[in-house]
C-alpha positions in Angstrom: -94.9 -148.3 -59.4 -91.4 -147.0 -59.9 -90.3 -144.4 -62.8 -88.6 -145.2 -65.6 -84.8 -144.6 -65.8 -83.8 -140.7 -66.8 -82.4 -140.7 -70.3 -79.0 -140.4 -70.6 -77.9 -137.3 -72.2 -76.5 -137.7 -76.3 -73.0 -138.3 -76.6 -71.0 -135.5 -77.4 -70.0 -135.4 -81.0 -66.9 -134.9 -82.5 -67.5 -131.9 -84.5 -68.7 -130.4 -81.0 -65.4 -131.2 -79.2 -63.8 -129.8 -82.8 -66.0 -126.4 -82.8 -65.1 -126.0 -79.0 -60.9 -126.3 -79.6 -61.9 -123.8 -82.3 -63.3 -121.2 -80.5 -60.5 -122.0 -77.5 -58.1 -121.4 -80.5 -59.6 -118.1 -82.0 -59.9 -116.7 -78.2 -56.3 -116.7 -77.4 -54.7 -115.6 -80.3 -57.3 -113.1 -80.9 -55.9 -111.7 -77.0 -52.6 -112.5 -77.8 -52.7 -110.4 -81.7 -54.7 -107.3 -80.0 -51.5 -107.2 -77.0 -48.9 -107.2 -80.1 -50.8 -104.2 -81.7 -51.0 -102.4 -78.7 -47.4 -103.6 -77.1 -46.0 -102.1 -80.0 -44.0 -105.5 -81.2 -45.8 -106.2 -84.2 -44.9 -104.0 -87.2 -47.7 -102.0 -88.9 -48.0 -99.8 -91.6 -48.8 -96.1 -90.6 -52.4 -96.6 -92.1 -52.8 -99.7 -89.7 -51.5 -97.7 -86.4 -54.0 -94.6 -87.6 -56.6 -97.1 -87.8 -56.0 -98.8 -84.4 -55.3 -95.4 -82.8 -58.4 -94.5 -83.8 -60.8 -96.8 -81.9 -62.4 -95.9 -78.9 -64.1 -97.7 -75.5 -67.3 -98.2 -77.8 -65.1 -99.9 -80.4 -63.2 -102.2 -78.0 -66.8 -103.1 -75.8 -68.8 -104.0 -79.0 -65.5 -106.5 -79.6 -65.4 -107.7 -76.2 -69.3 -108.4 -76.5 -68.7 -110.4 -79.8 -66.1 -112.3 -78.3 -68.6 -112.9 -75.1 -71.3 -114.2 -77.2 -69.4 -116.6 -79.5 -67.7 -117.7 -76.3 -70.9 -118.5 -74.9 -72.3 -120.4 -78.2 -69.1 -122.3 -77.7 -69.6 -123.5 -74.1 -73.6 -123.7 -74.9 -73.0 -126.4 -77.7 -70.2 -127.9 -75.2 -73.2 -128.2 -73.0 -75.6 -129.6 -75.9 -77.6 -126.9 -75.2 -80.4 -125.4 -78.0 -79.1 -121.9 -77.2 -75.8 -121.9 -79.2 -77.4 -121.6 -82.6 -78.8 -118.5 -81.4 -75.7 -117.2 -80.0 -73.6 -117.8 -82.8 -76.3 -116.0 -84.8 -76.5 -113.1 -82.7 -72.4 -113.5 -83.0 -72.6 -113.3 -86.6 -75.1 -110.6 -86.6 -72.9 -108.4 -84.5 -69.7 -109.1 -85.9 -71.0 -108.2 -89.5 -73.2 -105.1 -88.1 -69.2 -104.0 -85.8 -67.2 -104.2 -89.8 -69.7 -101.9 -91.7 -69.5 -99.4 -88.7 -65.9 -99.7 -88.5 -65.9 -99.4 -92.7 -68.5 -96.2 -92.6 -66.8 -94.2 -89.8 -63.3 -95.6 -89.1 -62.0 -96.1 -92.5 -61.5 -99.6 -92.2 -61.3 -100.1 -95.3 -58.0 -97.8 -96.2 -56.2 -99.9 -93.6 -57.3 -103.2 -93.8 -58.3 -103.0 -97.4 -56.3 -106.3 -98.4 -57.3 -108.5 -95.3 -61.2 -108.0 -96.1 -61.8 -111.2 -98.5 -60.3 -112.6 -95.0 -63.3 -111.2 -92.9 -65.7 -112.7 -95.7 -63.9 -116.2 -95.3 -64.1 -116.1 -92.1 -67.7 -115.7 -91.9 -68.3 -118.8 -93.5 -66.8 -120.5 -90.4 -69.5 -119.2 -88.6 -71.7 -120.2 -90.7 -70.9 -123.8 -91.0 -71.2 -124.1 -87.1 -74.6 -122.8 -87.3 -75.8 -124.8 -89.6 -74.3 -127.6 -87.7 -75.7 -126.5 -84.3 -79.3 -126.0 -86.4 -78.8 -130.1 -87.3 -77.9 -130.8 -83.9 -81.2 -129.4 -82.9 -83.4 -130.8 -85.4 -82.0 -134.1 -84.3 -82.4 -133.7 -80.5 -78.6 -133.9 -79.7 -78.6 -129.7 -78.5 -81.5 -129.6 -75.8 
């Protein structure tokens, strides 16, 4: 008696390949914006410079762990694996928890007061790729 054949894993979707180019995307220029702030070659307002001067090691570690965690969610779904939905959460989660900390006691808001309907927009990125990844899990394509 022989086994049956294993079951070839899903096809990768489009929107993954998409979601993954994103994240790729996001990754470098996010490296490349926080070298120009520190470099000195981008041009800031004196509010801006307080406010970057200001962060510490904890501030810069709770942004490399966001970065960390939605780069794995990225190469999870890549994978078609179930644990991306959770690590884009947990992505969310922390990215939201890092801006009212940085609002409460690094007065965010006084420098980067007009870029904050930015931050809310782009939550809703996140949030679409969740719900994605949730779909792709109810239908048996993330495993």
């Amino acid at each position: 008696m022989s086994l049956p054949p294993p079951i070839p894993p899903p096809a990768r979707p489009v929107f993954v390949w998409i979601i993954c180019g994103y994240y790729c995307f996001t990754l470098i220029s996010a490296g490349l914006s926080l070298w120009l702030v520190h470099s000195g070659l981008l041009p800031m307002p004196q509010p801006q410079r307080s406010y970057f001067a200001s962060l510490t090691w904890v501030d810069y570690t709770c942004t490399a762990a966001i970065t960390a965690i939605n780069a794995g969610g990225a190469v999870a779904l890549f994978f078609l694996r179930r644990v991306a939905t959770y690590l884009f959460a947990i992505g969310l989660l922390t990215s939201i928890s890092l801006l009212i900390y940085q609002i409460v006691a690094k007065n965010y808001l006084q420098a980067m007061g007009p870029a904050l309907p930015g931050a809310f927009v782009g939550w809703a990125i996140p949030v679409a790729i969740i719900i994605y990844a949730r779909h792709l899990t109810k239908n048996g394509v993330l495993r």
